[in-house]
C-alpha positions in Angstrom: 16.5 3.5 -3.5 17.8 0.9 -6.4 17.9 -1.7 -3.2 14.1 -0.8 -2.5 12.3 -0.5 -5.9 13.8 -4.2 -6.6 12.5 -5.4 -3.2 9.5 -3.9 -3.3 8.7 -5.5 -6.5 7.8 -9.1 -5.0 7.6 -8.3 -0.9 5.8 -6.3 1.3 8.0 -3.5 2.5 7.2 -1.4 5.4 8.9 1.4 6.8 9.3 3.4 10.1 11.3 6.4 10.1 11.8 8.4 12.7 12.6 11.9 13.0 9.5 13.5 11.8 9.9 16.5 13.9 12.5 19.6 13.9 12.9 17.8 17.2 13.2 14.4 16.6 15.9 15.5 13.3 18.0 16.9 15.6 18.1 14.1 18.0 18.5 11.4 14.6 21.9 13.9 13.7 23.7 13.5 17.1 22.9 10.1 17.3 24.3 9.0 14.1 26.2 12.2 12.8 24.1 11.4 9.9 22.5 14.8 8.0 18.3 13.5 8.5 16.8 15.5 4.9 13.8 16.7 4.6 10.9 14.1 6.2 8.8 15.4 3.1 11.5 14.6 0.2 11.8 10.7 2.0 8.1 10.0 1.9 8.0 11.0 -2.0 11.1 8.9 -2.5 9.2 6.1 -0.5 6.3 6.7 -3.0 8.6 6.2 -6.1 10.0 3.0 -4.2 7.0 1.1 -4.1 7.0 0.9 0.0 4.7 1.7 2.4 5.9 4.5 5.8 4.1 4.1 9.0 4.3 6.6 11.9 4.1 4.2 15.1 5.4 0.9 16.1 1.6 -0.6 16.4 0.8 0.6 12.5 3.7 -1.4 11.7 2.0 -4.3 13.0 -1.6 -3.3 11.6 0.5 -3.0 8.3 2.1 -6.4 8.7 -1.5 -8.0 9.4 -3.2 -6.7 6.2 -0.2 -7.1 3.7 0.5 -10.4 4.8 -3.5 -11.2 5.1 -4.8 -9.2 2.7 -2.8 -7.7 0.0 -4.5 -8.6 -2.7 -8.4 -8.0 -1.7 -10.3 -4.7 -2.8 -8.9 -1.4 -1.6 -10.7 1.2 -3.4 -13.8 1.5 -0.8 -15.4 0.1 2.2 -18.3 -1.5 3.5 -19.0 -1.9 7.5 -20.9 -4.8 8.5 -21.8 -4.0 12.4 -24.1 -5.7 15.2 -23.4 -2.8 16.9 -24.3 1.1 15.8 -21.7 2.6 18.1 -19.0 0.7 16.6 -20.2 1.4 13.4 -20.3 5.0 13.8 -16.1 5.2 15.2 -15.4 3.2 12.2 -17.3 5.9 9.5 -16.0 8.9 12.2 -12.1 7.5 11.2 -12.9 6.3 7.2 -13.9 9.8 6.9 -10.9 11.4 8.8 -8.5 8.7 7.0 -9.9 9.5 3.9 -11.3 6.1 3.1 -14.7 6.3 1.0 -17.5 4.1 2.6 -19.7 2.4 -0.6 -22.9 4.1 -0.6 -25.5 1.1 -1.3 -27.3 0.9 -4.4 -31.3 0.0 -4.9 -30.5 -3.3 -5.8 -28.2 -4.0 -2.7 -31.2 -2.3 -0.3 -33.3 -4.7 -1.6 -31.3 -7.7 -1.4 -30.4 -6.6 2.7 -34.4 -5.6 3.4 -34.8 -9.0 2.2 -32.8 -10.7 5.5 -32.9 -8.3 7.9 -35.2 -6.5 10.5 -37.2 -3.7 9.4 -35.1 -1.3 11.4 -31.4 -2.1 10.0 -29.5 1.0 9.2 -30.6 0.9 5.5 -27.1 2.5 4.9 -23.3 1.9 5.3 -22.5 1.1 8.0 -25.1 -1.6 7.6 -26.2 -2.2 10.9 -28.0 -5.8 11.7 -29.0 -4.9 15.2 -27.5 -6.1 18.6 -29.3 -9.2 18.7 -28.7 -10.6 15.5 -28.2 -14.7 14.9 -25.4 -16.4 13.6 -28.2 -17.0 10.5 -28.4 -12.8 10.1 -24.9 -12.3 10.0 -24.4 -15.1 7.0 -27.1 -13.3 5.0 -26.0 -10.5 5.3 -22.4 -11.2 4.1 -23.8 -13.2 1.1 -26.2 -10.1 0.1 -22.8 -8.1 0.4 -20.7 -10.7 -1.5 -22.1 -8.8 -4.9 -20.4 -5.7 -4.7 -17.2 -7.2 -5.6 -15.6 -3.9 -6.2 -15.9 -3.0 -1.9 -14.1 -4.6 1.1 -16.2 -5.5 3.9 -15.1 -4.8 7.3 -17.1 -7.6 10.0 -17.4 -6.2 13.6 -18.9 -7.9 16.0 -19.5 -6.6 20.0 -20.1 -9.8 22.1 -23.5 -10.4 23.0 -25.4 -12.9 25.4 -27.6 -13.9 22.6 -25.7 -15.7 20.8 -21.9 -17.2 21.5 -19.4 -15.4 19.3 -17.7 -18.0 18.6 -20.9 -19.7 16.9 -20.8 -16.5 14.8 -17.3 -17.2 13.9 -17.7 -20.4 12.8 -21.0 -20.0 10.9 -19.4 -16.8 8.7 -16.3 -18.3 7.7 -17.3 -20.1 4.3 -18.0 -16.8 3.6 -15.2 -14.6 4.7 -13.0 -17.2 3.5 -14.0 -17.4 -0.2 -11.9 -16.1 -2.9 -11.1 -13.7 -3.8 -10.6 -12.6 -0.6 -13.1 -9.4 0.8 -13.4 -9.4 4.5 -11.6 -7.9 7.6 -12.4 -8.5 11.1 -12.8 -6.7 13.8 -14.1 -9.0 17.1 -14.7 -6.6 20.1 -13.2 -7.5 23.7 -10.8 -10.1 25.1 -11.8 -13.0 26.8 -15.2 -13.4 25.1 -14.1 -13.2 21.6 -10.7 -15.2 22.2 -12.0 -18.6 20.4 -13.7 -16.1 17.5 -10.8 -13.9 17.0 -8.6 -16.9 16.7 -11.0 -19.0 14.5 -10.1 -15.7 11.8 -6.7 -16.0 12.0 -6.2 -19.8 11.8 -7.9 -19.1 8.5 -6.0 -16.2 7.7 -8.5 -13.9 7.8 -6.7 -10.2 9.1 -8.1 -8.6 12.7 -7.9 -6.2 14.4 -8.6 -5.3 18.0 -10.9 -2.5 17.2 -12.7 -0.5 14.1 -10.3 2.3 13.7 -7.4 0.5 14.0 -9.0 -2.1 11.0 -10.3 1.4 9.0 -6.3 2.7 9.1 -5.2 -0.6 8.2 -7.3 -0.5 5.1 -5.7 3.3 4.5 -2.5 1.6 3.9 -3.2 -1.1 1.7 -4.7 1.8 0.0 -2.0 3.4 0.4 0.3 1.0 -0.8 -1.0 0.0 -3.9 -0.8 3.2 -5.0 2.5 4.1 -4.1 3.4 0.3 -5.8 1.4 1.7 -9.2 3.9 4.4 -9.3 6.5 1.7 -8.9 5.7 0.5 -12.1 6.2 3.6 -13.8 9.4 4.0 -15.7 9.6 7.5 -17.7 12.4 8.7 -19.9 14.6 11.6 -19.0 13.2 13.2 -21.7 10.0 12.8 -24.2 10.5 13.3 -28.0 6.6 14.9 -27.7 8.3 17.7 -25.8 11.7 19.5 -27.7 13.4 21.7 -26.1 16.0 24.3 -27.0 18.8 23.6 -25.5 21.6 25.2 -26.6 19.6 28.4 -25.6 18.7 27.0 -22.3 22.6 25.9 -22.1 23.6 29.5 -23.4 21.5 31.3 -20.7 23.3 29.4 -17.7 26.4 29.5 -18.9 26.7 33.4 -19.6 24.9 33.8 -16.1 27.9 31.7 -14.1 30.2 33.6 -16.4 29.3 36.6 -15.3 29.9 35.5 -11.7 25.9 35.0 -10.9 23.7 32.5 -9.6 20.6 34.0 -9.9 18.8 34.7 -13.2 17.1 38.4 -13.7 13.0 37.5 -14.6 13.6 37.8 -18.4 16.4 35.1 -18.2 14.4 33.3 -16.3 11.0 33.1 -18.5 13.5 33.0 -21.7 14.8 29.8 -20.5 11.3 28.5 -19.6 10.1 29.2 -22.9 13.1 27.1 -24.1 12.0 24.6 -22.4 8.4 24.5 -23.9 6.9 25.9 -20.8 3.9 28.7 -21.6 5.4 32.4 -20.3 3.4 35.2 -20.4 5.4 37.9 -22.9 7.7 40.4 -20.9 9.3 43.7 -21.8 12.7 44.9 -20.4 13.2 48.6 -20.1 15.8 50.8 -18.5 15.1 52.2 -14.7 13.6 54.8 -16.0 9.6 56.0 -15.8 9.9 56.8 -19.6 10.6 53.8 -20.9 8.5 51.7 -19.2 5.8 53.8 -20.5 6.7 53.0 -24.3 6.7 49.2 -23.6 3.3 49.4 -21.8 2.0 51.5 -24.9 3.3 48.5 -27.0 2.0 46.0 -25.1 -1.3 47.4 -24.2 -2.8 48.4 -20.7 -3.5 46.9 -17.9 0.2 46.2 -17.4 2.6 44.9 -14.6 5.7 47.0 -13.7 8.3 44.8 -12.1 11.6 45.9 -10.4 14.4 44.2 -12.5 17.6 43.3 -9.8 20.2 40.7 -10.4 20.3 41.4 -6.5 16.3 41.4 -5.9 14.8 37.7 -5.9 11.6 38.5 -3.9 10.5 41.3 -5.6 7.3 42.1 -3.4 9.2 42.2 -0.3 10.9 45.5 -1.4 7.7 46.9 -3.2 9.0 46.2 -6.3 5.9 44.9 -8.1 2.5 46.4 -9.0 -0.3 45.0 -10.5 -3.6 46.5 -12.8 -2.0 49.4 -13.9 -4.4 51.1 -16.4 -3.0 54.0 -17.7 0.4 55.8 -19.1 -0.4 58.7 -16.1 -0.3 55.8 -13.6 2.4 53.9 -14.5 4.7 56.8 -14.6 4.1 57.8 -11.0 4.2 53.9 -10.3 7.9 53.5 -11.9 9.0 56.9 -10.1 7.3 55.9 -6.6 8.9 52.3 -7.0 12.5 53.2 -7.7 12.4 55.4 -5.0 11.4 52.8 -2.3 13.7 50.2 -3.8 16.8 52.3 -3.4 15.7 53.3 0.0 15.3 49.8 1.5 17.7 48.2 -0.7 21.0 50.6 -1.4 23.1 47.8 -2.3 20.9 46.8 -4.9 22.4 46.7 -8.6 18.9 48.0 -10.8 19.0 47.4 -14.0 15.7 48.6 -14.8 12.0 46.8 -15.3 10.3 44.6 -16.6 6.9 45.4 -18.4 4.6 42.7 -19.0 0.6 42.5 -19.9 -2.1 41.9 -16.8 -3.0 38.7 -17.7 -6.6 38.3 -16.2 -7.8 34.5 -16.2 -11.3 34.1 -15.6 -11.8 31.4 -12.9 -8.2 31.3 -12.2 -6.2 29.2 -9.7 -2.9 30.4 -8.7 -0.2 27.8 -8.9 3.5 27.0 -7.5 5.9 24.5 -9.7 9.2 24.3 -8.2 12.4 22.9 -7.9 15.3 22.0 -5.1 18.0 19.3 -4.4 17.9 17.5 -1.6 21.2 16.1 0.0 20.2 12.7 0.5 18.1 12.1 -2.5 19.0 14.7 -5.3 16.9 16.9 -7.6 13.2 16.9 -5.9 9.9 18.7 -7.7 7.4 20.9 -5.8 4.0 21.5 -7.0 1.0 23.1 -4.0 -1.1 26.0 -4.2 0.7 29.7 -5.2 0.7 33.1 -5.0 2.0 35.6 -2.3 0.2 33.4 0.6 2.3 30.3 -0.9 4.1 29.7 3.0 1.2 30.3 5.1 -1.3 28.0 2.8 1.4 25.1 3.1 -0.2 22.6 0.7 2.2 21.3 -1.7 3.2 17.7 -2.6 6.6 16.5 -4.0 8.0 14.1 -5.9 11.4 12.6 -7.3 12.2 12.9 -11.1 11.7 11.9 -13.6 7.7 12.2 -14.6 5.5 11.3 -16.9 1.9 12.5 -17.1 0.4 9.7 -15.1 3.1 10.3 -12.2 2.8 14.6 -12.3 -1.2 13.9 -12.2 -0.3 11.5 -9.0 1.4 14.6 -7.2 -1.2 17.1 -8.0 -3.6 14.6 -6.6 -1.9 14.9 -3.3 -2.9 18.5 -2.5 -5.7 20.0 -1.3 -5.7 22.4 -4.2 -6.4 19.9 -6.5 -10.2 19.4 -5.4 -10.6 23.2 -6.2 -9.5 22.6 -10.1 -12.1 19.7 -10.4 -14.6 22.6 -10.1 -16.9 23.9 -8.0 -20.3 25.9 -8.4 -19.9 28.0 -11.4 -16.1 27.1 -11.7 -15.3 25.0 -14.2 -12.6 22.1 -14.3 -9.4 23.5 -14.6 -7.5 21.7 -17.3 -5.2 19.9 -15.1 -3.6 18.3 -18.0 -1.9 21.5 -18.8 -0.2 21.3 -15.5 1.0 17.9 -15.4 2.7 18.9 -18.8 4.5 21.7 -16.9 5.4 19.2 -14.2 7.0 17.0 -16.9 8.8 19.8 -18.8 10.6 20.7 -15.6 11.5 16.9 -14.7 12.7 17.2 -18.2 14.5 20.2 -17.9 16.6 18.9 -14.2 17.4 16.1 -16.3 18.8 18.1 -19.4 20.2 21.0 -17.7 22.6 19.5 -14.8 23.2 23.5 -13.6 20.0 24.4 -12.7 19.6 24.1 -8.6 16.8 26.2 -8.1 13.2 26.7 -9.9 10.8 28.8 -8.7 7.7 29.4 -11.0 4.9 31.1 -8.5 2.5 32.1 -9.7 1.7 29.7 -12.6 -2.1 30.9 -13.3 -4.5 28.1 -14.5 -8.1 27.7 -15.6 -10.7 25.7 -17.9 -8.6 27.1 -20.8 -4.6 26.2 -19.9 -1.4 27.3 -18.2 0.6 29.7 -18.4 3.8 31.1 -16.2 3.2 34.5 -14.7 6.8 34.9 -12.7 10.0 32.2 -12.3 12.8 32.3 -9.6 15.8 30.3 -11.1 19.3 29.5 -9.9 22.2 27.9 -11.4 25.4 26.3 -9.9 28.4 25.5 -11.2 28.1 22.4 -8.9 25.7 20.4 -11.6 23.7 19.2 -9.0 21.1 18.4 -11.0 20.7 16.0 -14.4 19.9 12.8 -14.7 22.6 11.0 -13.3 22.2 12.9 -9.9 18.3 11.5 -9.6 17.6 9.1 -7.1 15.6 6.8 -9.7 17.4 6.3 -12.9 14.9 7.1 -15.9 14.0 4.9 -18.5 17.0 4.8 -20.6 15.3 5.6 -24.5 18.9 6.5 -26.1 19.3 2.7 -26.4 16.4 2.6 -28.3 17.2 1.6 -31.8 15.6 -0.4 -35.1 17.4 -3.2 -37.2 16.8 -3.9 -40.9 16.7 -7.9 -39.6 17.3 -10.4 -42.7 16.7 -14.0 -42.4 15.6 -17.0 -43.6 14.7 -15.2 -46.3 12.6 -12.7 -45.4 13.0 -8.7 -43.7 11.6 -6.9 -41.1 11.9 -4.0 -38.9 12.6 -5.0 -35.1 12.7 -2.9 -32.5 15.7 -3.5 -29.6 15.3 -1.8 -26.6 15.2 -2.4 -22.7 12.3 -3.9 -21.3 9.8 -2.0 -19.4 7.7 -2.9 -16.6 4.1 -3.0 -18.9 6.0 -5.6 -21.3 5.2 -8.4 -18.7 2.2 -9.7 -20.9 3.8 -10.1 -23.5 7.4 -11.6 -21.8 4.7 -14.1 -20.6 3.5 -15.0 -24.3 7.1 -14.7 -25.6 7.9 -17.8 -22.6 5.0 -19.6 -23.5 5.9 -19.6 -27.0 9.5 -21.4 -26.4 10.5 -25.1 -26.7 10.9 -26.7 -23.4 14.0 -28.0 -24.6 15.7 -24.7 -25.3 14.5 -23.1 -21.8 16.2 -26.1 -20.3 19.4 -24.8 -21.6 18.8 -22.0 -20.6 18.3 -21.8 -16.7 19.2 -25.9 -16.6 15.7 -27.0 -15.7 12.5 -28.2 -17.2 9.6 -26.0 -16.2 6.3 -25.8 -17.2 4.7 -22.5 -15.9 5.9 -19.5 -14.8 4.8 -17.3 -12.1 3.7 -13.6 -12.2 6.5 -12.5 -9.6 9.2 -14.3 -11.5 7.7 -12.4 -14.5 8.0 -9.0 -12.5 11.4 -9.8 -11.9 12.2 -10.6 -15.4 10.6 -7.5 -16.5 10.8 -5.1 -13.7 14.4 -4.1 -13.5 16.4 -1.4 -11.9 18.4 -0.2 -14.6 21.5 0.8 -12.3 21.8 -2.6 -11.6 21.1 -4.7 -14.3 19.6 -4.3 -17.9 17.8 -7.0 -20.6 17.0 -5.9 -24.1 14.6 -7.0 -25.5 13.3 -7.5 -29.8 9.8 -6.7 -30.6 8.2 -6.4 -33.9 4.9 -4.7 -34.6 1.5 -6.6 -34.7 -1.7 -5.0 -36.4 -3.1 -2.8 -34.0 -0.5 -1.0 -32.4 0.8 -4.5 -30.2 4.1 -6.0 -30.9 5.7 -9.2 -29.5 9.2 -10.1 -28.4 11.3 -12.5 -30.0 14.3 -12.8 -28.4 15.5 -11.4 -25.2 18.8 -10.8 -23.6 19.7 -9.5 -19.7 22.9 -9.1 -17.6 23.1 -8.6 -13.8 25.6 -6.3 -13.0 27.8 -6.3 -9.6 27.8 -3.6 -7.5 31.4 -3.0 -8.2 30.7 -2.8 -11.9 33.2 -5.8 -12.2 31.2 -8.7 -14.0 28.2 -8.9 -15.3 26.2 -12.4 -15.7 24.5 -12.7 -19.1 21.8 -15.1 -20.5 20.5 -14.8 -23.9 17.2 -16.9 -25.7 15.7 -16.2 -29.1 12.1 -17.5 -29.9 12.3 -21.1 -30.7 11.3 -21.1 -34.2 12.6 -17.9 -35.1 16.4 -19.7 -34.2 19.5 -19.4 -36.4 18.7 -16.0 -38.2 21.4 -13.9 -36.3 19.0 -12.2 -33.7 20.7 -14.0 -31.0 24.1 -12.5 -32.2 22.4 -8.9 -32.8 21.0 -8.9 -29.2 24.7 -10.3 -27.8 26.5 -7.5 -29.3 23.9 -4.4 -28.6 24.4 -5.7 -24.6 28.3 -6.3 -24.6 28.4 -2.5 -26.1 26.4 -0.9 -23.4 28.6 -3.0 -20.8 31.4 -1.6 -22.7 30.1 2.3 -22.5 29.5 1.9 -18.8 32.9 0.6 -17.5 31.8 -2.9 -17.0 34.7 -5.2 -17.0 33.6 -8.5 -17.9 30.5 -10.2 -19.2 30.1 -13.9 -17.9 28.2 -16.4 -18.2 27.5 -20.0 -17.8 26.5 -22.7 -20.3 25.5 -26.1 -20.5 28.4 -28.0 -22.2 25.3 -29.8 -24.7 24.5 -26.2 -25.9 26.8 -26.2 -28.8 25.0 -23.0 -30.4 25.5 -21.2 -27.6 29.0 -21.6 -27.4 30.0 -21.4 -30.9 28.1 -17.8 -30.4 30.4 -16.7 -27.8 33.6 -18.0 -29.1 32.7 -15.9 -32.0 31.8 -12.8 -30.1 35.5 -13.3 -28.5 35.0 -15.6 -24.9 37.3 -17.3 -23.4 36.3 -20.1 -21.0 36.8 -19.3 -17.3 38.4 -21.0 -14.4 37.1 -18.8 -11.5 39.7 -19.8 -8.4 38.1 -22.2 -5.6 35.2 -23.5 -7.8 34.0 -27.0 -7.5 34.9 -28.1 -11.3 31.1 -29.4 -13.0 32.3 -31.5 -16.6 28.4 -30.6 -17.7 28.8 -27.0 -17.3 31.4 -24.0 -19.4 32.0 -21.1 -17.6 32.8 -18.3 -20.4 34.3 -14.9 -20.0 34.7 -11.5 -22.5 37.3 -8.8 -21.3 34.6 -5.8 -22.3 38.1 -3.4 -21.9 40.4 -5.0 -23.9 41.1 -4.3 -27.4 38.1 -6.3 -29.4 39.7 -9.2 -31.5 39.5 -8.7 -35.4 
């Protein structure tokens, strides 16, 4: 995954996996020995990764042809272009199954197409120019198309005796080739199109042998620019927005494995919930006995819900042991008697403790909800979220995704299931506030990452409507293993503990300035903080002049994997809300956790005022609290401020064996383990 994500980040990356199947798993295990996961927890870790997964060989190579062609052009919707109805049709029949929205035309685009075609052109998308269409019809066309710049346009042409295609080919291509780029191709046939076809590529226009296979190309660049937004996502472990209790969340587990459990009773379960900020309905515990549960529902208020309580029961309703919409003292006491009866029957070896009594919370417009939790083998702590209630398994719609989220990554997932068109709303339903969800979703990502016992969460159903969330039943399970927390997540979270503010005093003056690691949205402002340096001092820095610097150097600079390197960055505040860097420092760390290579640079006029120094020792103490063993570095023997710097923070020049001795350059080394020099 860490290998991925920083591939990802300036390349194309495609993958096929195989193994899909139950089948094809078991084939993958005896031919490697290797244990396959789950097919569903790899494509959410491809998600995170910022790749794109193919099923077949040829979509590899329909993927290849429009990342390498067109990775850049429009993605959001499509417009077919068509001499030919039939062809037009397949593609619409596959945009639709794809999921791939066709731009419906607007008055002013009608007008500007009525204007250079025939009267009887499709006057819709596809827009259809008619068989016998000029080379003359199909330029207009694309030029009355070339103002919705928001739509790709896909060109398909069926050979015709009218006119050569290759005449076609050549008259279009000022147009399909302008920038930005907006137009794949789709030439119909072999022999007859050859010279065409080939007249596209040499100009590096993408095509494809026929509609649908040009329609699923276009699904993954869609595809894969979303799955590279999430990329750019880096959340936190945890959010200061969102406290949690803790040490009752850590008191619950622990007295659980101390008492030789796993598995939390329904209480324990929603009082660690509520711990963790998640909305529980309120929940009574009583004795196994008819009376009691009585008194709590005369407490609470009828209609009630009378639940078994087993620390040997997990699925309740499989033994009878819950019962909804009970309205009365009279009916709950026959309820509790009838259920204790059954439970004992089909379950002897159960250990009852009693029930649980809670109020029948009745949602109008309701949507019943699963939020989950597991750990994969291969990838570590995974979140579910899908459609709920007792049908959960035979429904089957559910989406996962690795932790840690934030709100714009839990709102990605819920996008990914079907249930998620029902809580936009629908005839008298209103809009279910989804936000209330994705804040569950990010308490639990939250919670894995706090909580290293927890191995299982179940909260099903979690009951939703225009009004919020709230947590009608939770399944949890601890281990003694830890196989959760942070340090067991595939993708390391943002890490906010090294967050921290300096009173900063120089040249007279004091501010506030913020250090912290960069992040991925800082890449404006990196830029502006680059622009703003003497050429002079970037020289000594990376040993070259330059005068520009491109935006995937930038997304190297600023889109790091923090398990394998780290830069800190100082910002101040700007009116408004913006800040701007100042001075930057970043190490690349082995993957033995042996050396790690350092530069440093400080704005140029903001030099000499101990930032530099600051921003030096912040990074040699988080080498220091990760095991690192040395930080290294090379240096220009001219920069004299430089080295004064380091001899001062304790380095020694280096001799690494076998290197070709340079007189213009220092190599400079700081034992992080040893004792710190006074």
């Amino acid at each position: 995954m860490s290998a991925a994500r920083a591939a990802a980040r300036n390349k194309p990356f495609i993958v096929v996996k195989a193994g899909r199947s139950a089948a094809g798993q078991a084939a993958a295990a005896a031919h490697t020995g290797a244990l396959a996961g789950s097919d569903a927890v790899f494509d959410a870790a491809i998600a995170r990764a910022g790749l794109l997964r193919v099923l077949t060989l040829p979509d590899l190579f329909l993927a290849a042809e429009t990342l390498a062609r067109f990775r850049d052009g429009p993605s959001e919707q499509l417009i077919v272009l068509t001499n030919g109805g039939g062809a037009g049709v397949l593609a619409a029949d596959e945009a639709a199954a794809l999921g791939v929205p066709l731009a419906p035309l607007d008055e002013a685009m009608r007008t500007r197409l009525d204007a250079v075609l025939p009267a009887n052109w499709s006057h819709a998308n596809p827009v259809d120019i008619i068989g016998d269409a000029p080379a003359e019809r199909y330029v207009a066309a694309l030029d009355a198309l070339a103002h919705d710049t928001a739509s790709a346009v896909l060109f398909i042409h069926a050979p015709t005796a009218i006119v050569p295609s290759a005449d076609i080919a050549q008259a279009v291509l000022p147009a399909v080739t302008a920038e930005p780029r907006r137009v794949l191709g789709s030439w119909l046939g072999d022999r007859a199109v050859a010279q065409a076809r080939q007249t596209f590529r040499d100009a590096g226009v993408p095509d494809y042998a026929t509609p649908e296979d040009a329609v699923r190309a276009f699904s993954f660049l869609r595809t894969y620019r979303r799955h590279q937004t999430e990329l750019l996502q880096t959340p936190p472990a945890r959010d200061a927005q969102r406290a949690m209790d803790l040490a009752t969340i850590r008191t619950i587990a622990e007295t659980v494995l101390s008492e030789g459990r796993e598995l939390l009773t329904e209480p324990e379960a929603k009082q660690l919930l509520a711990a963790a900020g998640l909305p529980v309905v309120r929940t009574q515990v009583v004795g196994p006995s008819a009376d009691a549960a009585v008194a709590a529902a005369d407490a609470l208020g009828y209609p009630v819900v009378l639940k078994i309580l087993s620390h040997t029961i997990s699925h309740k309703s499989d033994v009878g042991g819950v019962r909804l919409a009970i309205a009365s003292a009279a009916e709950l006491r026959q309820v509790a008697t009838d259920m204790l009866a059954r439970v004992r029957s089909l379950r002897p070896d159960a250990d009852i403790q009693g029930f649980t009594v809670q109020p029948m919370i009745r949602k109008r417009h309701a949507h019943e909800l699963i939020v989950g939790t597991s750990v994969d083998p291969l990838f570590g702590p995974v979140i579910l979220f899908g459609a709920g209630g007792t049908a959960v398994e035979v429904m089957a719609d559910s989406a996962l995704a690795l932790p840690p989220l934030n709100t714009p990554l839990a709102l990605a997932q819920i996008g990914r299931t079907r249930v998620h068109k029902l809580l936009q709303g629908y005839r008298d339903w209103p809009a279910a506030d989804v936000d209330s969800v994705a804040q569950v979703l990010v308490s639990v990502s939250q919670l894995l990452a706090e909580v290293p016992e927890i191995a299982e969460l179940d909260i099903n159903p979690l009951l939703v409507n225009d009004e919020g969330a709230v947590a009608l039943d939770a399944r949890v399970r601890v281990s003694a293993a830890r196989p959760a927390g942070a340090a067991n997540f595939a993708i390391q979270p943002y890490p906010v503990e090294l967050v921290e503010t300096w009173d900063w005093h120089h040249h007279g003056t004091h501010e506030t300035v913020t250090l912290r690691p960069i992040r991925p949205e800082d890449e404006p402002q990196h830029r502006a903080f680059l622009e703003r340096l003497d050429p002079e001092d970037i020289r000594l820095r990376v040993f070259y002049s330059r005068r520009s610097i491109e935006h995937t150097e930038l997304a190297r600079l600023t889109q790091i994997d923090y398990a394998r390197a780290m830069a800190f960055i100082a910002t101040r505040a700007l009116e408004g809300g913006s800040e701007e860097t100042l001075g930057t420092v970043r190490v690349v760390i082995d993957p033995d956790n042996r050396d790690a290579e350092f530069g440093v640079i400080v704005r140029s006029d903001l030099k000499g005022g101990g930032l530099g120094r600051k921003l030096m020792r912040k990074m040699i103490g988080h080498l220091r609290a990760r095991g690192t063993q040395r930080m290294v570095g090379t240096v220009l023997r001219e920069n004299a401020g430089m080295l004064e710097l380091a001899r001062a923070l304790g380095f020694e020049e280096d001799h690494p064996s076998g290197a070709p001795a340079d007189h213009d350059l220092r190599a400079i080394a700081l034992d992080l383990q040893a004792p710190p020099r006074r």
